[in-house]
N, C-alpha and C positions, 0 to 999 in steps of 0.2 A: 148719405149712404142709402142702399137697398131700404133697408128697416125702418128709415125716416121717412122714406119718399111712401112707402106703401101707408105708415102709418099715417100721414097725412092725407093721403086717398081717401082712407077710411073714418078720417073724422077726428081721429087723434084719441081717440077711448082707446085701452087697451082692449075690453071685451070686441071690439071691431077690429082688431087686427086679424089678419089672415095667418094662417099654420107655415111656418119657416122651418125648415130642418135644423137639427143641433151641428150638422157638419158639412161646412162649404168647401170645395175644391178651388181652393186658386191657381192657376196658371201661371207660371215664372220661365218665362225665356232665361236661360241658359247667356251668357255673355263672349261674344265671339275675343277669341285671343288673336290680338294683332300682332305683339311685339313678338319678335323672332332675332335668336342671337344671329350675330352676322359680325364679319371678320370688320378691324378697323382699317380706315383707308392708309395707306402706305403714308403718306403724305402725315397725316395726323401721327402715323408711330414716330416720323421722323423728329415732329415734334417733340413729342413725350420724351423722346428718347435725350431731345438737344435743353427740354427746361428744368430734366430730371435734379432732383436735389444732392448735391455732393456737400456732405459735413465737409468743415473746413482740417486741415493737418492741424496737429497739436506744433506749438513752438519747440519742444524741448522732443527728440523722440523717446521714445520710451525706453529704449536699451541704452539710455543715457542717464535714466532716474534712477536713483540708491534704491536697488531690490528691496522689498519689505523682509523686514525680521520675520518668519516662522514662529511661533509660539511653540516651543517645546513641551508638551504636556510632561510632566513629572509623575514617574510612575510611585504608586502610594506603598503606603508598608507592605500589604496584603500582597499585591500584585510581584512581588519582591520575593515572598514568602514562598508563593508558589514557584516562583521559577528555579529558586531553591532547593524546593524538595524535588523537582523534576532533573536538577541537575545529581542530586544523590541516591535518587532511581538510575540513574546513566552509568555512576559512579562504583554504584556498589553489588551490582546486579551482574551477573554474568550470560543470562537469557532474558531479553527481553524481544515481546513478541508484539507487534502493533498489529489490532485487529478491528476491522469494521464493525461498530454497536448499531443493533436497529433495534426497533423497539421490542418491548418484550415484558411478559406478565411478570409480577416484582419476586412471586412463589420460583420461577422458573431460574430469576438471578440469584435469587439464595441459594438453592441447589448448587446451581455451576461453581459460584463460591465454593462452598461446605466442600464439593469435589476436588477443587482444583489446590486448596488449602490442605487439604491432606498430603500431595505429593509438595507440600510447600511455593506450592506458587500464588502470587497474589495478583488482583483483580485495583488497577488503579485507572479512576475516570480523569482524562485528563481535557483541556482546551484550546485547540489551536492555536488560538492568540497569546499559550502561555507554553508551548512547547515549540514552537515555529522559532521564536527568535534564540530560543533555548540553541535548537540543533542548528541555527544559523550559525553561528560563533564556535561552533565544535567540531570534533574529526567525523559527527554523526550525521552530517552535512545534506549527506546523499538518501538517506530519510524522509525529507520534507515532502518529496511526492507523496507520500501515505499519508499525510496530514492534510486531506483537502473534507471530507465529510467527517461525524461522528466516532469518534475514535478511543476506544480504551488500548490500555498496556493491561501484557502480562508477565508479571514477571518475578526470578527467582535467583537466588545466590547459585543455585545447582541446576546441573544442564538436566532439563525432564522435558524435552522435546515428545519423546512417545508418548507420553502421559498425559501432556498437553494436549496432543490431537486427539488421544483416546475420551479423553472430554470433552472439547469443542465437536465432534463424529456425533453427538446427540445434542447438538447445540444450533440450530440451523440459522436462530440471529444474530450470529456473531463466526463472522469470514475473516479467517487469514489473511491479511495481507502481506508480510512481513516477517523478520525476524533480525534483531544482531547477537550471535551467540560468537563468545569471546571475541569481542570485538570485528567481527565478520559479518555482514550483512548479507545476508541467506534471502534468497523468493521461499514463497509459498514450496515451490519445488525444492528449493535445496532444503530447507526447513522438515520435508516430510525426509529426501535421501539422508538426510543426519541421524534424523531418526533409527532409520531401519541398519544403521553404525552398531556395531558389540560396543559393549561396554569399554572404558580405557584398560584397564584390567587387561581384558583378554586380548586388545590389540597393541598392547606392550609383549605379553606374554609371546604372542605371534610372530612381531618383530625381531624379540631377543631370539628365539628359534629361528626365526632364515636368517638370521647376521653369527649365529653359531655355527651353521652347520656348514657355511663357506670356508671358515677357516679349518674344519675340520677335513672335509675333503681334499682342499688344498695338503694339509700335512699329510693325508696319507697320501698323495700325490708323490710328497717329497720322500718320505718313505719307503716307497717301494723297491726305488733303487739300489740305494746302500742296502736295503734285506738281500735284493735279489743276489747283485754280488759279495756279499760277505757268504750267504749260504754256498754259493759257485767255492771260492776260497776255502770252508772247510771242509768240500768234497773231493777238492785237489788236495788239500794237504792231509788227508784219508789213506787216498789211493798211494801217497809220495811213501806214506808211515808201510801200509799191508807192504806195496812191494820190496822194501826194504828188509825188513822180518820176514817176507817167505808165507806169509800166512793173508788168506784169502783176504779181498777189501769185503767190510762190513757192509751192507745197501744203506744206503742214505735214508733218511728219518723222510718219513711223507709232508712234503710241503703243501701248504696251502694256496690257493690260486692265486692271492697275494703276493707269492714271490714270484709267479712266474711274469 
């Protein structure tokens, strides 16, 4: 090297070496790149193409072999339990409301509870995988689109639709989707028009009033008639009485618009 050849100039003492810097610059050529992709020759693909490897056919084809058994997983007590109690949510409930859960402070769920328990509605978390085959097999069929994300039921023996929205109205993580109120599967829209419905009360009371008052009209329809000529009749036989006696006919009694 440099440091050997000077030091041997010098005698080979170290006090005779000469002052060398602590930092050499070497010079490194850079390496030219030859290879460059490039298409293969036609001739070669035909090759490739003619030695390529074909696995051989099986002897038997395959839609000739006895299909494998599926393994039927059996479903356990639990899982049974629940599809259970979801079928006596269905069963026994007259408003149920299926509605989107997102998350939400636990302070906040207690609330909406404690509200919604007062007009007797309850708050039941259920899970797809145990309500999907549930409505599969039922007349609740047409449901299962709402059962794709996070999903609670609300539900109650008595129809509180107004009530219901009047608490979900300050509930902003948990969205309607849904409802079947007596056995009727309502949107979000029909769910709210049910709502703004009078009580059955008042919409019996209403009914029985227009199917009264048809038959009423009707009869004095029929009515009119026979008044009109029975009064005609005893103002002819009035007149038939005075002129006979000599003594002036009495004026008829003031009819009501009715007879005329």
């Amino acid at each position: 090297s440099l440091c050997a050849k000077m030091a041997a100039l010098s005698g080979g003492a170290p006090w005779r070496r000469g002052w060398l810097p602590a930092l050499q610059l070497v010079r490194r050529g850079s390496k030219a790149v030859t290879r460059h992709w490039k298409a293969m020759h036609f001739q070669r693909q035909k090759l490739m193409a003619v030695t390529e490897y074909l696995a051989p056919r099986p002897a038997i084809p395959p839609r000739c072999l006895t299909p494998r058994k599926e393994r039927v997983e059996e479903d356990s007590g639990y899982m049974r339990l629940l599809r259970q109690q979801v079928e006596e949510v269905f069963r026994d409930n007259r408003m149920i409301a299926i509605c989107q859960y997102n998350s939400m402070p636990g302070e906040d769920l207690v609330l909406m509870r404690h509200y919604l328990r007062k007009y007797n509605i309850e708050v039941k978390f259920v899970l797809n995988e145990i309500v999907r085959p549930v409505l599969a097999q039922s007349k609740y069929k047409n449901l299962l689109p709402l059962f794709v994300a996070r999903n609670i039921l609300l539900v109650s023996p008595e129809l509180k639709a107004k009530e219901m929205l009047r608490v979900l109205k300050g509930v902003p993580q948990v969205n309607l989707l849904g409802a079947c109120i007596e056995d009727t599967i309502l949107s979000r829209q029909g769910v709210e028009n049910f709502a703004k419905l009078p009580p059955l009360e008042v919409s019996q009371g209403q009914t029985v009033g227009a199917l009264s008052l048809l038959p009423s009209q009707t009869s004095s329809l029929l009515q009119r008639g026979p008044a009109h000529l029975t009064a005609l009749l005893d103002e002819h036989i009035r007149r038939l009485q005075a002129g006979g006696t000599g003594t002036p006919p009495e004026p008829p009694p003031a009819q009501s618009s009715e007879g005329h």
